[in-house]
Biopython code that builds the backbone (N, CA, C, O; Angstrom):
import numpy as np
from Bio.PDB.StructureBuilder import StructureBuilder

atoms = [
    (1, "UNK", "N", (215.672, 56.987, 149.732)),
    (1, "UNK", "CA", (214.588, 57.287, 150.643)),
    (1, "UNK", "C", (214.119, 55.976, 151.273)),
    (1, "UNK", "O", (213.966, 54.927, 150.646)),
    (2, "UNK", "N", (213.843, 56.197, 152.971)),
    (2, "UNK", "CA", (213.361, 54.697, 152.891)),
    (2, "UNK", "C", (212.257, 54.435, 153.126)),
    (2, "UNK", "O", (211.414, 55.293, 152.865)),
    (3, "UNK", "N", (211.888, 53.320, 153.633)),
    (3, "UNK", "CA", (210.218, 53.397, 153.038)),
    (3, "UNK", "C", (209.002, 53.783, 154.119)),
    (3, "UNK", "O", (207.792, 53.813, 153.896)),
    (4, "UNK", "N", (209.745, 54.081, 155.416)),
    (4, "UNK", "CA", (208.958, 54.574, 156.550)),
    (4, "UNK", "C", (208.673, 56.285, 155.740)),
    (4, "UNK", "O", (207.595, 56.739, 155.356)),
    (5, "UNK", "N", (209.968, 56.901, 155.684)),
    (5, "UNK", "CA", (209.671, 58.061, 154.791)),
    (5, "UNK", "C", (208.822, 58.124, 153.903)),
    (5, "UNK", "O", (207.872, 58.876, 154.122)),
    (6, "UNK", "N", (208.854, 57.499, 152.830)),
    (6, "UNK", "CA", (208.079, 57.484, 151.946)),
    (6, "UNK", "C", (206.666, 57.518, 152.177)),
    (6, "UNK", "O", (205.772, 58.227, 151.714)),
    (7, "UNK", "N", (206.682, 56.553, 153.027)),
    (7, "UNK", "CA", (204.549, 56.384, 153.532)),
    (7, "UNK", "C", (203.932, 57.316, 153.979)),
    (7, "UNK", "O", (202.706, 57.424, 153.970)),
    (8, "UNK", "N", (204.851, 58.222, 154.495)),
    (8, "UNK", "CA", (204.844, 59.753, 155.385)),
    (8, "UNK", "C", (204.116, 61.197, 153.952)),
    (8, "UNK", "O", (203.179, 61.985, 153.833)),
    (9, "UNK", "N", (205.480, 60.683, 153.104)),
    (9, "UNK", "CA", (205.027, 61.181, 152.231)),
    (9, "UNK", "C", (204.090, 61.427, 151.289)),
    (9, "UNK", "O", (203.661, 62.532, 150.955)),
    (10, "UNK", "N", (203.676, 59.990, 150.723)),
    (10, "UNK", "CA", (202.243, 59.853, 150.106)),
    (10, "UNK", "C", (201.102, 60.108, 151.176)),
    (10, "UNK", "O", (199.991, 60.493, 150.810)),
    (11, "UNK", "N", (201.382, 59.902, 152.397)),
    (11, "UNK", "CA", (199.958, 59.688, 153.317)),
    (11, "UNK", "C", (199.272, 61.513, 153.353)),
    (11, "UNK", "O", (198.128, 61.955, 153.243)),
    (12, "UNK", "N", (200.779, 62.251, 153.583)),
    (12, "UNK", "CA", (200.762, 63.805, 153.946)),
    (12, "UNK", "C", (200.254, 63.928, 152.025)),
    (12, "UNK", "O", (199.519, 64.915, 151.977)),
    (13, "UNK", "N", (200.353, 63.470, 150.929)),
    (13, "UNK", "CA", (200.187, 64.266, 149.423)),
    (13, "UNK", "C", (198.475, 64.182, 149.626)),
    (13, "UNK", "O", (197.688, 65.070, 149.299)),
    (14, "UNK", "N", (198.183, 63.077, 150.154)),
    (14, "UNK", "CA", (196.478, 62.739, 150.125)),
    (14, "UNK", "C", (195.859, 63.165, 151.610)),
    (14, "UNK", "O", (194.855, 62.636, 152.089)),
    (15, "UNK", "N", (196.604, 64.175, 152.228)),
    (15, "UNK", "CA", (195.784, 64.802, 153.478)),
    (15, "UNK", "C", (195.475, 63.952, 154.503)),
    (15, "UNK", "O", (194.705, 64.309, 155.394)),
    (16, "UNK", "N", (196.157, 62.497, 154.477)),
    (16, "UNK", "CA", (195.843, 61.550, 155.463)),
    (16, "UNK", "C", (194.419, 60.974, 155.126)),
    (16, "UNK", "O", (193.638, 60.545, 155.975)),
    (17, "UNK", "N", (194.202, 61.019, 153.863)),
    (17, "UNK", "CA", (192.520, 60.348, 153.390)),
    (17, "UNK", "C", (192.749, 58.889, 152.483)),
    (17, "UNK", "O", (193.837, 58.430, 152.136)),
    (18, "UNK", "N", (191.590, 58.397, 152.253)),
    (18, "UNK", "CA", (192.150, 57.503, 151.291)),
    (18, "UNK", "C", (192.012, 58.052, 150.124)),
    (18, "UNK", "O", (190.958, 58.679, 150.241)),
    (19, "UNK", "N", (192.475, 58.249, 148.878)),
    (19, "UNK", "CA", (192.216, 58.640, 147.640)),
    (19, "UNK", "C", (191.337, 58.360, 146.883)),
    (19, "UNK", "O", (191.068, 59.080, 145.922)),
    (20, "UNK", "N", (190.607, 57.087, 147.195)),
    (20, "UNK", "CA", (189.448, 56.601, 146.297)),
    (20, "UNK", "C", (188.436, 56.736, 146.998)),
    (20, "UNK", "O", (187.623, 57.131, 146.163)),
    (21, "UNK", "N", (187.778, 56.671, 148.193)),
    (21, "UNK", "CA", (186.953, 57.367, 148.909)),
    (21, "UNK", "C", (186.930, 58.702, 149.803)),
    (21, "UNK", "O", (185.935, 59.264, 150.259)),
    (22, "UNK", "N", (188.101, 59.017, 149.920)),
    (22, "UNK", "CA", (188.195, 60.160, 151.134)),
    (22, "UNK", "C", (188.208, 59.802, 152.587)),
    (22, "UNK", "O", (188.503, 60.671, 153.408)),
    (23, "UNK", "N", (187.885, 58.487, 152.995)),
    (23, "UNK", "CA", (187.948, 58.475, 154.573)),
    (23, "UNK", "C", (189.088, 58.703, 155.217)),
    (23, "UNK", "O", (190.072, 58.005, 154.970)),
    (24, "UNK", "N", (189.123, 59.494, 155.942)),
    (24, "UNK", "CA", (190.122, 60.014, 156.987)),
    (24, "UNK", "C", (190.998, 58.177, 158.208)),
    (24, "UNK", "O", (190.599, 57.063, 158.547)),
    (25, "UNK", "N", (192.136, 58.935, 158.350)),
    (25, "UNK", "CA", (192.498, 57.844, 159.112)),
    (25, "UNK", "C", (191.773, 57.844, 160.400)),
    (25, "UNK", "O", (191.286, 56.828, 160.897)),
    (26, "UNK", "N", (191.727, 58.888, 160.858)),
    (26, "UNK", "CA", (190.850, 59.195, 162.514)),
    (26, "UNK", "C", (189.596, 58.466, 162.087)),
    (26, "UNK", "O", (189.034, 57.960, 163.059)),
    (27, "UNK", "N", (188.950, 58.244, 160.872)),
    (27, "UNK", "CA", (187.401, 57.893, 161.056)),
    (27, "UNK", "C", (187.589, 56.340, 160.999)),
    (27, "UNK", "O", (186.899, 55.543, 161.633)),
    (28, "UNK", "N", (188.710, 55.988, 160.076)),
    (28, "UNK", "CA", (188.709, 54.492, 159.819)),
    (28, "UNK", "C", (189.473, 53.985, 160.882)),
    (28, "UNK", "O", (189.807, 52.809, 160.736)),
    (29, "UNK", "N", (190.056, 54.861, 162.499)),
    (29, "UNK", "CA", (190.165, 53.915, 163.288)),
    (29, "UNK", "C", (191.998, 53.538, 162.822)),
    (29, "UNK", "O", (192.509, 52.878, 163.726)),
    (30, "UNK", "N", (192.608, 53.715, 162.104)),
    (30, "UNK", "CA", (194.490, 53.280, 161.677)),
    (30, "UNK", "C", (194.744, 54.047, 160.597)),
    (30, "UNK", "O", (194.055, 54.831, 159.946)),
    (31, "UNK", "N", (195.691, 53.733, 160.537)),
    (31, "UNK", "CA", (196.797, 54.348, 158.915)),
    (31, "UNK", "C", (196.034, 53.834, 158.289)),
    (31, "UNK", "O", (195.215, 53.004, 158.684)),
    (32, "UNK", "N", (196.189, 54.287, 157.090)),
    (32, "UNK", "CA", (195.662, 53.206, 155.762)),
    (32, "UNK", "C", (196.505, 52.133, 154.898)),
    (32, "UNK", "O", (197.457, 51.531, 155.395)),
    (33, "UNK", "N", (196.166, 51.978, 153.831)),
    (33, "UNK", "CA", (197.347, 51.160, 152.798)),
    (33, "UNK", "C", (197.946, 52.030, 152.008)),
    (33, "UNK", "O", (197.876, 53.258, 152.055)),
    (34, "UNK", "N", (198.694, 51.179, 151.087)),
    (34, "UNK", "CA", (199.647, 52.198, 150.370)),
    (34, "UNK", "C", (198.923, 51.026, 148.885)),
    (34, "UNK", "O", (198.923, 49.822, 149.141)),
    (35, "UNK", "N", (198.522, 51.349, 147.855)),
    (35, "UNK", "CA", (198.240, 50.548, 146.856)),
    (35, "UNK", "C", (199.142, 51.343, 145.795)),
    (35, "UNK", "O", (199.604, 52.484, 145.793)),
    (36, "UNK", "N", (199.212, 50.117, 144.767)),
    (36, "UNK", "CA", (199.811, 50.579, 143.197)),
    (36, "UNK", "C", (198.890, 51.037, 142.445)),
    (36, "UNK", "O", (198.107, 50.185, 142.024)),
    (37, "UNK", "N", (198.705, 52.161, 142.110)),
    (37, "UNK", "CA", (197.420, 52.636, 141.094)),
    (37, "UNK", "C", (197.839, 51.963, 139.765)),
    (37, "UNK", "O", (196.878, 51.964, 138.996)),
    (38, "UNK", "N", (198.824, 51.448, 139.283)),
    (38, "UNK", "CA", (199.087, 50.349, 138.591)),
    (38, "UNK", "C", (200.011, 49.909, 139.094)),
    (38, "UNK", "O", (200.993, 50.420, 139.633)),
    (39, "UNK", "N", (199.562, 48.474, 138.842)),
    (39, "UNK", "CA", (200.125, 47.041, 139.982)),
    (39, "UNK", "C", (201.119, 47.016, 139.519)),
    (39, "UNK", "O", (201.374, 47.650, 138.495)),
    (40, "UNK", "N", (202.076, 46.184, 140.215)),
    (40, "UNK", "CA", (203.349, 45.875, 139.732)),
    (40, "UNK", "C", (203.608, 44.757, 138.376)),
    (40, "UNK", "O", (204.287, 44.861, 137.355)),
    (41, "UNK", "N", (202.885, 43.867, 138.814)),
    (41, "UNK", "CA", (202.301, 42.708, 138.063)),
    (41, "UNK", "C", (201.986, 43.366, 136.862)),
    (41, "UNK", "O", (201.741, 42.469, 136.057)),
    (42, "UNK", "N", (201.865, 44.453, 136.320)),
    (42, "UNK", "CA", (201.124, 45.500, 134.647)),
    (42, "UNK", "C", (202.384, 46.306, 134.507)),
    (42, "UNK", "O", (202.394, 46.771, 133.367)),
    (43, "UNK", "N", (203.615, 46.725, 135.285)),
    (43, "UNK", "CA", (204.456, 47.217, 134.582)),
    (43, "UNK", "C", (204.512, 48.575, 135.727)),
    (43, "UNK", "O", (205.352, 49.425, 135.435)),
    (44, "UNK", "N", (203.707, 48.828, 136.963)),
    (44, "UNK", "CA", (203.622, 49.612, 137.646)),
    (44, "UNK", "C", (204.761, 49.614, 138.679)),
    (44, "UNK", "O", (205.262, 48.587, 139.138)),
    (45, "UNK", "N", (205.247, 51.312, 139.114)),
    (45, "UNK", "CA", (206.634, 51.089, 139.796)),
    (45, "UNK", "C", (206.049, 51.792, 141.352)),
    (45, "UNK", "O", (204.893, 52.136, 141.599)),
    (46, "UNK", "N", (207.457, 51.877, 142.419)),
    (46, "UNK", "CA", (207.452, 52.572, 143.294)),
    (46, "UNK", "C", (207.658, 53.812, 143.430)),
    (46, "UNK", "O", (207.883, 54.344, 144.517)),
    (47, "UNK", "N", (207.598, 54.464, 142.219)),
    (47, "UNK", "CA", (207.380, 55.992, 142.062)),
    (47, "UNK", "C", (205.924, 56.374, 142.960)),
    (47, "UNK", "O", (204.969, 55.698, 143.344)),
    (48, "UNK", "N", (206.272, 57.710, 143.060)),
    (48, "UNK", "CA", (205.407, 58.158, 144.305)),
    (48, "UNK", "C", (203.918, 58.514, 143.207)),
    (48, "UNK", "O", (202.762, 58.157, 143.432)),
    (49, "UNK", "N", (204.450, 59.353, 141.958)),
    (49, "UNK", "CA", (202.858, 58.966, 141.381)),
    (49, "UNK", "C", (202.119, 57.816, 140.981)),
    (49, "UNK", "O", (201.048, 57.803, 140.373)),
    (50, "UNK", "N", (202.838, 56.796, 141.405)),
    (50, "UNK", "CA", (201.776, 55.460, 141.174)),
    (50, "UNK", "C", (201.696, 54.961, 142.735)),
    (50, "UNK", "O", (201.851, 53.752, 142.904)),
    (51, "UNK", "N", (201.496, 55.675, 143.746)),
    (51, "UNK", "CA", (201.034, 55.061, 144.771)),
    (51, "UNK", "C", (200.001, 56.210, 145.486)),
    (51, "UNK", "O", (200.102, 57.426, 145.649)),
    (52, "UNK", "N", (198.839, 55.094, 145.867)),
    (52, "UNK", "CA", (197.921, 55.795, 146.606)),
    (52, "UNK", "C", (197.748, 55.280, 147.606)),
    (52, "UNK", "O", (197.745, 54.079, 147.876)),
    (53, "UNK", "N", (197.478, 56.776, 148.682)),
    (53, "UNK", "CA", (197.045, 56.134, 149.962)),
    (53, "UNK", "C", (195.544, 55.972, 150.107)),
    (53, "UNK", "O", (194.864, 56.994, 150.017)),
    (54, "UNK", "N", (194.790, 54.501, 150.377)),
    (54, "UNK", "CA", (193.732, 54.350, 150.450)),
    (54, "UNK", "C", (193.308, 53.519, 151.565)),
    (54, "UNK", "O", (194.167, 52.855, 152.145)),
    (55, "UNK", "N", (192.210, 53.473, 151.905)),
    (55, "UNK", "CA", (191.634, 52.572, 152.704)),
    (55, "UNK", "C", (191.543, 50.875, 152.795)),
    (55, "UNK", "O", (191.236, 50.590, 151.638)),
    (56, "UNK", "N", (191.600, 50.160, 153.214)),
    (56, "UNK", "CA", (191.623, 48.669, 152.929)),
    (56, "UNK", "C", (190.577, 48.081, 152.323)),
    (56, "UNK", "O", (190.684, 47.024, 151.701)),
    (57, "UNK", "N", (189.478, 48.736, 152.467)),
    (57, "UNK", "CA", (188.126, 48.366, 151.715)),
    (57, "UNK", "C", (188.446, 48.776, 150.196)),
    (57, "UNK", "O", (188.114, 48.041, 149.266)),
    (58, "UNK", "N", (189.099, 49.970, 150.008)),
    (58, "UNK", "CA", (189.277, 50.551, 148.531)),
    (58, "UNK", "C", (190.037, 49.679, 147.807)),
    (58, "UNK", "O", (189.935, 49.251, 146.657)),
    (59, "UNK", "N", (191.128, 49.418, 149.040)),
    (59, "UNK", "CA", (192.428, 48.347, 148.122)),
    (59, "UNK", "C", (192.126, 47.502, 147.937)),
    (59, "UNK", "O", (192.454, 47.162, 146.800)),
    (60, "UNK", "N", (191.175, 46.245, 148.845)),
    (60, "UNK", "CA", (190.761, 45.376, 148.195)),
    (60, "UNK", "C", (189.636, 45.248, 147.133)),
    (60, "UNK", "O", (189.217, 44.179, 146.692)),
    (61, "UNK", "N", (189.300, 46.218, 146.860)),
    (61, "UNK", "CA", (187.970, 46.509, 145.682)),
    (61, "UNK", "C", (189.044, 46.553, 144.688)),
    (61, "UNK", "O", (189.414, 45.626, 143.968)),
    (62, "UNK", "N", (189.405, 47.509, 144.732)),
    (62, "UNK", "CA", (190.680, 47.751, 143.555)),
    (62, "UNK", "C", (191.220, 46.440, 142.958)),
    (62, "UNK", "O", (190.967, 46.055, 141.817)),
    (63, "UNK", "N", (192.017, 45.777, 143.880)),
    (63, "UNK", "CA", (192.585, 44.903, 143.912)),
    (63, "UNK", "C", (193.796, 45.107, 143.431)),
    (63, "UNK", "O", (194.498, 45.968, 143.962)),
    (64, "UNK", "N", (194.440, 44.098, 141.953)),
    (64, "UNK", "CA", (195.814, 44.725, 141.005)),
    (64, "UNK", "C", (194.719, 44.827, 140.162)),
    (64, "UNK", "O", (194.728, 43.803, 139.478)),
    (65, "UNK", "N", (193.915, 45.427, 139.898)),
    (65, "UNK", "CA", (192.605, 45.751, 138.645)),
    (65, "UNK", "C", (194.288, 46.638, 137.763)),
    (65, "UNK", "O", (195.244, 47.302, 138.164)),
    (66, "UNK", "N", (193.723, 46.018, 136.248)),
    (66, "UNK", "CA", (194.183, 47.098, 135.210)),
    (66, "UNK", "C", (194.323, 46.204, 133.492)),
    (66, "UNK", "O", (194.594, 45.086, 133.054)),
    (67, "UNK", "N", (193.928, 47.586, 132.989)),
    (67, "UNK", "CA", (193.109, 46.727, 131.724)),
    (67, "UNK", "C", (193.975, 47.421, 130.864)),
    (67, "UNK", "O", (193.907, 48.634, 130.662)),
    (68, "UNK", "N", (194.890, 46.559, 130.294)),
    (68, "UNK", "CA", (196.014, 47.316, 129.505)),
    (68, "UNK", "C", (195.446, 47.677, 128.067)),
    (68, "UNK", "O", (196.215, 48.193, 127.255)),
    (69, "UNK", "N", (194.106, 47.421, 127.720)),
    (69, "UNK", "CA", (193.899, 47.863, 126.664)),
    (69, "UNK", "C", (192.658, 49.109, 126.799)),
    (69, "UNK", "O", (192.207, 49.755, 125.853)),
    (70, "UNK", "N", (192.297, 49.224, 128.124)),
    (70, "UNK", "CA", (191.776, 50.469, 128.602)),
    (70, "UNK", "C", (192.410, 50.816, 130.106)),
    (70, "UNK", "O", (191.843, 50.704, 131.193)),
    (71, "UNK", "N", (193.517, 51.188, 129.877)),
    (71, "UNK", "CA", (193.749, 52.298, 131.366)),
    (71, "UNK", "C", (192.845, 53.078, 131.623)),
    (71, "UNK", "O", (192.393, 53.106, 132.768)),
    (72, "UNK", "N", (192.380, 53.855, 130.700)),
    (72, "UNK", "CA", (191.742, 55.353, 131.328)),
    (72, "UNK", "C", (190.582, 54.921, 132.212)),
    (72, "UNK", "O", (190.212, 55.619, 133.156)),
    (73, "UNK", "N", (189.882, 53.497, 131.826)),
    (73, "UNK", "CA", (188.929, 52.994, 133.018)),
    (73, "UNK", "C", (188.998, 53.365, 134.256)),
    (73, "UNK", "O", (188.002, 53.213, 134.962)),
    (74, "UNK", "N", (190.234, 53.956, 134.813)),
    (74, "UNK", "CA", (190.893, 53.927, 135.866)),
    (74, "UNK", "C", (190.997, 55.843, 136.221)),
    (74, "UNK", "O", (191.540, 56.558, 135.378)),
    (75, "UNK", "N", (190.603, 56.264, 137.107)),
    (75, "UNK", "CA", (190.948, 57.922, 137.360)),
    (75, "UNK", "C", (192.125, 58.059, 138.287)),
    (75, "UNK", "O", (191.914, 57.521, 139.374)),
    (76, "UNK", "N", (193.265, 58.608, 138.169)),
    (76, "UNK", "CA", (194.210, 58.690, 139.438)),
    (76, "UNK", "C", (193.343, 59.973, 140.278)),
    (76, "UNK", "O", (192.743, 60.960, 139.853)),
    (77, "UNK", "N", (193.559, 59.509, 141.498)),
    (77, "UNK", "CA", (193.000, 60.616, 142.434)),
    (77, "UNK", "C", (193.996, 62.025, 142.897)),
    (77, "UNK", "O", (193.758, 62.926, 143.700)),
    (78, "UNK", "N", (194.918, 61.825, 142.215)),
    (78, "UNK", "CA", (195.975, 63.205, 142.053)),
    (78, "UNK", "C", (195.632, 63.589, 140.712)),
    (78, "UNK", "O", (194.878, 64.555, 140.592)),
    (79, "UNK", "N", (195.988, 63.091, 139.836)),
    (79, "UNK", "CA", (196.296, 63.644, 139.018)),
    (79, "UNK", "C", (195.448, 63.628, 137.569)),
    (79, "UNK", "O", (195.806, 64.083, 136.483)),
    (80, "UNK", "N", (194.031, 62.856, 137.979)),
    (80, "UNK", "CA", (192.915, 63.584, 137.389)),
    (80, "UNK", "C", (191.778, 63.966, 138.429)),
    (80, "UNK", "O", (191.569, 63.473, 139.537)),
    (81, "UNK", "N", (191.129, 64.939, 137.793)),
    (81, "UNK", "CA", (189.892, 65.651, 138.189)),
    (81, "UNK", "C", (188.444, 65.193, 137.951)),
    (81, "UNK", "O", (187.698, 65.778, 137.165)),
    (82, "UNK", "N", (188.104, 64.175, 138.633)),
    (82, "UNK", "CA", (186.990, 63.841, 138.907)),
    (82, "UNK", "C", (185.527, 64.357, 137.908)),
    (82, "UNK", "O", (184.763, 63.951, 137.033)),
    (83, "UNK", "N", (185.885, 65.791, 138.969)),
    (83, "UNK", "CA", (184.705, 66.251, 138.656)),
    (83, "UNK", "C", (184.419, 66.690, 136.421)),
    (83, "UNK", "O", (183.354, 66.813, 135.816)),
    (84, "UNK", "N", (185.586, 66.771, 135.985)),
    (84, "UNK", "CA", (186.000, 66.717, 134.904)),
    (84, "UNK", "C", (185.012, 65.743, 133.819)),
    (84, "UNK", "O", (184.479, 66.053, 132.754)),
    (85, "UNK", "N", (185.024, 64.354, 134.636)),
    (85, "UNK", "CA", (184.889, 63.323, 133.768)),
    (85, "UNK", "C", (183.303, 62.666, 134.057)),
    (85, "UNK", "O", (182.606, 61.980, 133.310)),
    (86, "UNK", "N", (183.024, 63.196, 135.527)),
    (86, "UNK", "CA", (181.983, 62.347, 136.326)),
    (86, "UNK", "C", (180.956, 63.659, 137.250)),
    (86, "UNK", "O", (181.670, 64.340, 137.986)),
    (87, "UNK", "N", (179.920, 63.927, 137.267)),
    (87, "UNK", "CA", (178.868, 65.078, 137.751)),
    (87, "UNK", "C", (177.773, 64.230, 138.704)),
    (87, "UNK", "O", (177.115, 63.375, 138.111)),
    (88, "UNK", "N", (177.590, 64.370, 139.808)),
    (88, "UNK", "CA", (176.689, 63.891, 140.653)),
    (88, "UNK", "C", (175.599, 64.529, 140.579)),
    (88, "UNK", "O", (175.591, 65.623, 141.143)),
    (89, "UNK", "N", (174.529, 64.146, 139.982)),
    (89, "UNK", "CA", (173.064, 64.324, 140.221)),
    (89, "UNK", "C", (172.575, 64.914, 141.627)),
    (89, "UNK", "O", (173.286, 64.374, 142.475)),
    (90, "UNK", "N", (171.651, 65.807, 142.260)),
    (90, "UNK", "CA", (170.853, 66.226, 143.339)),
    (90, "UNK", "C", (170.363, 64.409, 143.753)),
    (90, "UNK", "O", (170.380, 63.967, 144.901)),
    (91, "UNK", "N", (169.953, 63.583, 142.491)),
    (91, "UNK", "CA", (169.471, 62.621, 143.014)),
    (91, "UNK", "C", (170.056, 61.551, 143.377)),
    (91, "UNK", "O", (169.402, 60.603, 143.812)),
    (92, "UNK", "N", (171.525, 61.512, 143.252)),
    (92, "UNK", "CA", (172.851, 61.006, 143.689)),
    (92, "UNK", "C", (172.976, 59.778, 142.910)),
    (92, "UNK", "O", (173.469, 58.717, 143.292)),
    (93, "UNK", "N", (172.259, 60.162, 141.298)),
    (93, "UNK", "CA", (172.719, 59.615, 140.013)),
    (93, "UNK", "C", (174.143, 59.790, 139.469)),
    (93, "UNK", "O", (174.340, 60.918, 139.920)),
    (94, "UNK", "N", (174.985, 59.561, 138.988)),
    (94, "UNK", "CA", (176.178, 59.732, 138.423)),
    (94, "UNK", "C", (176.091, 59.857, 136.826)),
    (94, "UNK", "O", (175.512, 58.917, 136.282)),
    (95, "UNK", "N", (176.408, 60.517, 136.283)),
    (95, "UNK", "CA", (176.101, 61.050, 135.323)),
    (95, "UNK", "C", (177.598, 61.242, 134.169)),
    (95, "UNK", "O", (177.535, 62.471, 134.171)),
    (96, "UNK", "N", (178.440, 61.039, 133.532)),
    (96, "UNK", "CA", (179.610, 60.390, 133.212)),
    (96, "UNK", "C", (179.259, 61.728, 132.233)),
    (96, "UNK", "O", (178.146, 61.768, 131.709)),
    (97, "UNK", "N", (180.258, 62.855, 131.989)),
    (97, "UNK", "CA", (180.656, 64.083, 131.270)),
    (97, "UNK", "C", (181.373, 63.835, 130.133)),
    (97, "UNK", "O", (181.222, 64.411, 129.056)),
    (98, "UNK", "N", (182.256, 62.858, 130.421)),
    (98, "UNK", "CA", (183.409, 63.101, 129.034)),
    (98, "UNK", "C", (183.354, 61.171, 128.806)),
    (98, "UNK", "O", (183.077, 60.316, 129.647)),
    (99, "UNK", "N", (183.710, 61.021, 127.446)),
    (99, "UNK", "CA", (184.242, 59.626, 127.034)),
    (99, "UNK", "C", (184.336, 59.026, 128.130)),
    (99, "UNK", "O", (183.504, 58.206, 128.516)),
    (100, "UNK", "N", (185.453, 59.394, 128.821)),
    (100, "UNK", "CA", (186.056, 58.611, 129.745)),
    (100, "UNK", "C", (185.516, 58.563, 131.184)),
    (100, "UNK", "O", (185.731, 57.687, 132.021)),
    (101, "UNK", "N", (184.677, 59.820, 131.322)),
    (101, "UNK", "CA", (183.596, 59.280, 132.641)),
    (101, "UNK", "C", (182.501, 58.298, 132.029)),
    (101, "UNK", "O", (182.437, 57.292, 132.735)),
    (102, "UNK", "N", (181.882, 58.266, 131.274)),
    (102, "UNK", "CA", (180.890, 57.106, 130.592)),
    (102, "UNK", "C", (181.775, 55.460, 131.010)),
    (102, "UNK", "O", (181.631, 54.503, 131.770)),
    (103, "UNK", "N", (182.596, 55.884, 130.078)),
    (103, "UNK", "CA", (183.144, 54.471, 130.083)),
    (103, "UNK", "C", (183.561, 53.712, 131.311)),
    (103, "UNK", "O", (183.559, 52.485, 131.411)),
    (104, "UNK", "N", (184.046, 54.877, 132.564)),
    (104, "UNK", "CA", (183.934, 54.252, 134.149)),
    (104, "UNK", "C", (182.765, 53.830, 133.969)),
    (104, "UNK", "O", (182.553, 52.705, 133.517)),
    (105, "UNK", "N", (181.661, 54.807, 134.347)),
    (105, "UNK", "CA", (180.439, 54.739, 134.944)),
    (105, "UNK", "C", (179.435, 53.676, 134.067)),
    (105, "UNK", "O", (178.213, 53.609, 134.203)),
    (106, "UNK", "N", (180.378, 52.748, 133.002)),
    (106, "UNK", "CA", (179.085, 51.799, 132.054)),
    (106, "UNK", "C", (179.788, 50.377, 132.984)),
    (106, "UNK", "O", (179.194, 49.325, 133.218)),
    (107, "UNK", "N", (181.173, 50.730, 133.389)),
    (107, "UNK", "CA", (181.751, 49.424, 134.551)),
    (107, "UNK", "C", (180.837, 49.163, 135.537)),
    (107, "UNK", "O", (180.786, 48.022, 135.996)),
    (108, "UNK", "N", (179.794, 50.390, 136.116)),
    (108, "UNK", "CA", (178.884, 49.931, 136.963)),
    (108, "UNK", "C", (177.469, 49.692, 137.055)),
    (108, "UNK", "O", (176.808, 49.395, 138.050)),
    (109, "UNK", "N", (177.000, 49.920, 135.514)),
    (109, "UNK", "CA", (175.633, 49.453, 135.344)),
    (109, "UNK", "C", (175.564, 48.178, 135.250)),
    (109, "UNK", "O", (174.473, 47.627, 135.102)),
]
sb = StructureBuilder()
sb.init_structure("model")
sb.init_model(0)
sb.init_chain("A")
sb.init_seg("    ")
for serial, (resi, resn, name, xyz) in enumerate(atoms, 1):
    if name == "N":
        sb.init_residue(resn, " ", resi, " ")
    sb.init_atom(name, np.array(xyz, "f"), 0.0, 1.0, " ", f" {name:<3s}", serial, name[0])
structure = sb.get_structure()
């Protein structure tokens, strides 16, 4: 496969959004990036479930972030469920459901 294909592919799995925020390409103005949801640099490949399409603001927040002695810090935007781990408050508190939403959501207190 080559890799014009490929970008086609991940861009169409995430609806043309970025995965870690949702912004649309039409709103952000271009395509987006293609990031390693684990970097290469940690053992991460070019398999299509370790790539997300995200925004450039996301990718560079992200960065190669990854904590080999806590992955789960980390939510894939395919292939976990958000709402699962993490519940938004009316008062647009975040509120962490399971182990592993806490343990995101103590990365940002």
């Amino acid at each position: 496969m080559n890799y014009r294909h490929l970008i086609e592919i991940v861009r169409q799995q995430y609806d043309y959004r970025c995965g870690y925020c949702g912004i649309a390409e039409h709103e952000a103005g271009s395509l987006l990036e293609i990031d390693h949801f684990r970097p290469l640099r940690a053992g991460g490949t070019n398999e299509l479930e370790n790539l997300v399409y995200c925004c450039t603001t996301c990718n560079r927040h992200k960065g190669d972030f990854w904590n080999e002695s806590e992955p789960e810090r980390l939510l894939h935007p395919l292939l976990d469920d958000l709402s699962v781990h993490i519940y938004e408050q009316e008062n647009g508190f975040l509120v962490g459901l399971t182990s592993r939403g806490r343990s995101i959501l103590s990365g940002f207190g």
